[in-house]
C-alpha positions as CSV (number, residue, x, y, z in Angstrom):
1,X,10.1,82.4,-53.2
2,X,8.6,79.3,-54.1
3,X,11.8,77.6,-54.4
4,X,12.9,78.3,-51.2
5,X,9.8,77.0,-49.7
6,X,10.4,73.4,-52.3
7,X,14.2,73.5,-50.4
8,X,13.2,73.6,-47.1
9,X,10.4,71.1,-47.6
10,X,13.0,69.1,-49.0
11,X,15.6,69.7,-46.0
12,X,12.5,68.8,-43.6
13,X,11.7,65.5,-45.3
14,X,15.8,64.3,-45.4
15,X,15.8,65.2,-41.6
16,X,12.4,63.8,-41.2
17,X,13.4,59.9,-42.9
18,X,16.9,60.1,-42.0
19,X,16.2,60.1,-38.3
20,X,13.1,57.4,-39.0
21,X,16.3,56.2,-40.2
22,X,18.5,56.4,-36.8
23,X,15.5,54.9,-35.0
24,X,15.0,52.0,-37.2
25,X,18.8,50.8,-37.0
26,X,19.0,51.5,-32.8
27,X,16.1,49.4,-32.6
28,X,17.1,46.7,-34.6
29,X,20.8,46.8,-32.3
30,X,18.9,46.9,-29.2
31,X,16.5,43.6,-30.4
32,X,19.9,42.2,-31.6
33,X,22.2,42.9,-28.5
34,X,18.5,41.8,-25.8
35,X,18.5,38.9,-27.9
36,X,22.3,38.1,-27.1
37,X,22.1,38.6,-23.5
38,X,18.9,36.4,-23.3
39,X,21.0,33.8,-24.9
40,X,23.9,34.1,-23.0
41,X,21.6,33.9,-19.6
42,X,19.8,30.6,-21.0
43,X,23.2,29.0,-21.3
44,X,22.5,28.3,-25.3
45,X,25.9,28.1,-27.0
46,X,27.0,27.5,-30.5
47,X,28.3,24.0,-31.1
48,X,30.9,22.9,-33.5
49,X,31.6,18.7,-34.4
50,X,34.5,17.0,-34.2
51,X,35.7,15.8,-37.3
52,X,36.8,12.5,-35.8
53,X,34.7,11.2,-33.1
54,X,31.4,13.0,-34.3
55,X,30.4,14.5,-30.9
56,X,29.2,18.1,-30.8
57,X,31.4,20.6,-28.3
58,X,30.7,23.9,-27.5
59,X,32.5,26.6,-29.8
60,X,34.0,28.7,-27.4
61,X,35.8,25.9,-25.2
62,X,36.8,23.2,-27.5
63,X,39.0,20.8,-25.9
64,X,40.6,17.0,-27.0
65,X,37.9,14.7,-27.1
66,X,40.6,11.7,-26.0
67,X,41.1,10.4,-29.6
68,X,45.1,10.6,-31.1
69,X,43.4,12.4,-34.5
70,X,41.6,15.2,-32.3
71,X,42.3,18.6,-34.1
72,X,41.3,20.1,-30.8
């Protein structure tokens, strides 16, 4: 009897952290993806420099800067 009791106490406490669990990791997406959207709304961008001409462009639309050596 007793060791049914230490089972289910056991069962309860898995269920009990592994959804404290769940909760922990949805918050930490939801921070993660409001954090995104807040970024992409503010117009911040990550920038990457040119190996030639030293000026920073944005990642995502890297174009020729002009210069003959441009990788981009």
């Amino acid at each position: 009897m007793i060791q049914k009791l230490i089972i289910l106490a056991a069962v309860i406490a898995i269920v009990w952290y592994g959804f404290k669990l769940v909760t922990r990791i949805d918050k930490q997406r939801r921070e993660k993806l409001a954090q995104e959207k807040k970024d992409a709304e503010s117009g911040i961008a990550d920038t990457v420099q040119c190996p030639e001409c030293k000026t920073y462009m944005a990642a995502a639309g890297t174009a020729n800067c002009g210069k003959s050596d441009c990788p981009y």
